[in-house]
C-alpha angles and dihedrals in degrees: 000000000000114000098189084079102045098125121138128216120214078232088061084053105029086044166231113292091221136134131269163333099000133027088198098039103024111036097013093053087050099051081055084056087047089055099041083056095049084049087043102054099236137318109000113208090223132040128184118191118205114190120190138220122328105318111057098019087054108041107029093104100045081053104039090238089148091051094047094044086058099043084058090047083058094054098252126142125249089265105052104139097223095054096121089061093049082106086067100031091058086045091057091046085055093244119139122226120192122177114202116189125202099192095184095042114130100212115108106302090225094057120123107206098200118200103191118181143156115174120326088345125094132166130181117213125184132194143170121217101214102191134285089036101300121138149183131203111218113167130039109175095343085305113126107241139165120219132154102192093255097075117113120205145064150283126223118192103200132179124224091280091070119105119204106196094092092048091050084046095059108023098045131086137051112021086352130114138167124188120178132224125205135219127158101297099339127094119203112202119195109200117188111195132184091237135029126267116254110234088240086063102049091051083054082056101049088046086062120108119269092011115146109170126008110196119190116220124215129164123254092190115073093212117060138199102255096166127028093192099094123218094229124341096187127062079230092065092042085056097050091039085052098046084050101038090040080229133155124230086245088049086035095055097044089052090049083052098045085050094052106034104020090236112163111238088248094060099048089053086051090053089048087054097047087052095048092050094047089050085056088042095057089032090062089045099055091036097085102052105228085120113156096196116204088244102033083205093135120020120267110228099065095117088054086051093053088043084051092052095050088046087055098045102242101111112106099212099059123247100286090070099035102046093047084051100049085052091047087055090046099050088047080049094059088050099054092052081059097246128130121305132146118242109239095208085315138021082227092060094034103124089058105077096046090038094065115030094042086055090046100033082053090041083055107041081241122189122238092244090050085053089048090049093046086053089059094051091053088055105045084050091053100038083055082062119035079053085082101012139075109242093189127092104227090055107040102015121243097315084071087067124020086021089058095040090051090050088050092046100051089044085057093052087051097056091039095061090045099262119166124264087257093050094058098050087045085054088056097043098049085047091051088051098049091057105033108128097034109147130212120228125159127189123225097352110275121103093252107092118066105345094071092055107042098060081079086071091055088049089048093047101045091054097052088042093054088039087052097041090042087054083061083263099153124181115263084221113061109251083250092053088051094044077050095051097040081058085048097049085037089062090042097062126110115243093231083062089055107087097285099127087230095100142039120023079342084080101052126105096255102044084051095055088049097054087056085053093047094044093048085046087056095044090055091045099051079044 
């Protein structure tokens, strides 16, 4: 990966809006299918998936990562509604899918290997989701490259009779770069420019001597890195940047935005406003418990049930936590049915977030605006981290997400009830140590078991952490040092704890029995 462009946008922590059940194997594959059928050149006839190792090939039909792959091959966003039937909608269009899995390969278990063809032309594309949606493209036609999906601009694949004075010419200077790849004879010349190309102007390219391929580059994503020089990177320098500037974490993390991406304030207000609607919106369909989720193996109406027991006053913990906890399990509910959530900073980890602030913001009588400003928060907090840190689960285990999400939920309560700058980043580093070490391990492959319930651990956990932050409680370790030592425990980990459905509760008896169900499920459905 290329960590010159690491970073991280509040929207790639706070995000994306998708469908689900899984923000790295359900909207971050798509958005690699988004990006295979912008190299393509539109809607290839046949289409071969190669999956990679124990994380993707286990797991991509309990994710829908097929499906989503497709639907990005389609051209659809990350939260098309249908996306669970593209496998029929491409078979109705004529259009073959295959998925190949190469279960003792040694490349990165979360890589998606695209052979795209119509006719006599064929392109391989290949791409790594990396957690919480984010993705790279690494490969075009066997050639390392390093895209993000908000780059503009274009590649040229050239023989030895090219000549590249005239590209570097045209397509170097202010906001412009241009890095080469090698291959045998053939160049391949990535040009990021600070506009698109007219189409006028990439057939002019592909006229040129010694031009093989010409490929247009548009950005998926609809926020782009603009500066790569980052306002503060540490909680440390935010800090520092705060006590100078007088300036809060919600007025400190639209002014990191506006830096990166180049986002108004009062888009990225907009944007804050969209999420928080689409939290309430999953929150109220899972709510009711009639949730038909995409494996059945444990019932859907379990955060109803929990709703039910705080109505009826026979829940131990009071109705703060309870009730935070039965809307956590509801939101993870409408994920697993594969409907519209907002990864938080997972899908994984998705109930969190709303299960939290919409309990407290009631609890406090909250404004629409001091919710807004308690959800940046959240994200700056989580963008400091995921900065360092893996926020996916098959690459740094479940503190990477509801870890992650616990530590940006409790940094959201904080900042709701008025707590100081130093408070909130205290919230988030006593929530990452309580949970430093949490495995994920997933049984059969769907996002159902554990992963619904245990979002109830990172609610719990954020409320007792900004309690504690709020009473004047700090962390003994800075909150660097903990980022530093979640990245640490993240690296330690054993690969069977990393979503691979081989420890933890995915060696059990049960688990086992229902990976043989789910298998023989899947068999009958590609049949």
């Amino acid at each position: 990966m290329d960590d010159t462009n690491r970073l991280v946008s509040l929207f790639d922590t706070l995000g994306p809006i998708m469908t689900g059940p899984s923000s790295s194997h359900t909207a971050g594959v798509l958005r690699i299918g988004r990006m295979g059928r912008m190299l393509f050149g539109g809607t290839p006839e046949q289409i071969d998936l190669y999956f990679y190792g124990h994380a993707l090939a286990q797991t991509y039909k309990g994710h829908l990562g097929d499906s989503a792959i497709v639907a990005g091959l389609l051209g659809h966003s990350e939260d098309y509604p249908a996306l669970k039937y593209s496998l029929q909608e491409a078979e109705h269009q004529g259009i073959s899918v295959a998925c190949h899995t190469e279960l003792a390969s040694k490349r990165d278990p979360n890589t998606v290997d695209m052979r795209l063809r119509r006719g006599d032309k064929e392109v391989r594309v290949v791409g790594i989701t990396l957690g919480g949606g984010e993705i790279e493209i690494t490969e075009l036609e066997q050639f390392p490259i390093h895209l993000k999906g908000d780059e503009v601009g274009v590649l040229i694949l050239v023989n030895s009779y090219f000549d590249d004075a005239q590209l570097h010419k045209l397509y170097e200077g202010e906001h412009r770069r241009i890095s080469v790849s090698k291959k045998g004879d053939e160049t391949l010349y990535t040009c990021l420019l600070d506009t698109p190309l007219l189409p006028e102007e990439i057939e002019h390219l592909r006229a040129w001597n010694g031009v093989v391929a010409v490929y247009a580059l548009e950005p998926i994503l609809d926020y782009r890195l603009r500066d790569a020089v980052p306002l503060f990177s540490t909680v440390e320098g935010m800090l520092a940047m705060g006590e100078k500037e007088g300036a809060s974490i919600p007025q400190l993390a639209i002014m990191y935005e506006r830096r990166r991406s180049g986002l108004s304030e009062s888009e990225i207000r907009a944007r804050i406003g969209k999420i928080w609607q689409k939290m309430k919106e999953s929150l109220a369909a899972g709510a009711g418990g009639n949730n038909t989720m995409l494996a059945g193996f444990i019932p859907g109406n379990n955060g109803w049930k929990m709703l039910r027991a705080v109505d009826e006053g026979i829940t131990l913990s009071g109705p703060t936590l309870g009730k935070a906890i039965g809307r956590a399990i509801a939101v993870m509910e409408t994920n697993a049915c594969a409907k519209c959530v907002v990864a938080a900073p997972t899908a994984g980890s998705c109930g969190v977030l709303p299960g939290v602030l919409t309990t407290a913001a009631e609890n406090l009588k909250a404004d629409e605006t001091t919710v807004h400003d308690a959800l940046l928060s959240a994200a700056m907090m989580g963008t400091l981290v995921s900065m360092r840190a893996s926020l996916s689960g098959t690459k740094g285990g479940c503190q990477a997400e509801i870890g992650v999400a616990s530590a940006m939920a409790a940094s959201a309560l904080v900042q709701l009830a008025g707590g100081s700058a130093r408070q909130v980043t205290h919230a988030m580093a006593l929530a990452i140590k309580n949970i430093l070490g949490l495995i994920c391990d997933p049984v059969a492959g769907p996002v159902e078991i554990p992963c619904i319930k245990r979002n109830s651990i990172g609610v719990a956990n954020a409320f007792a952490t900004a309690d504690m932050s709020l009473a004047g409680i700090e962390s003994a370790i800075p909150p660097d040092e903990v980022i530093d030592a979640l990245v640490n425990t993240q690296k330690l980990l054993p690969s069977a704890l990393k979503g691979t459905m081989i420890g933890g509760l995915g060696s059990t008896p049960t688990a086992q029995r229902l990976k043989k169900e789910w298998d023989a499920r899947v068999r009958v459905a590609r049949e």
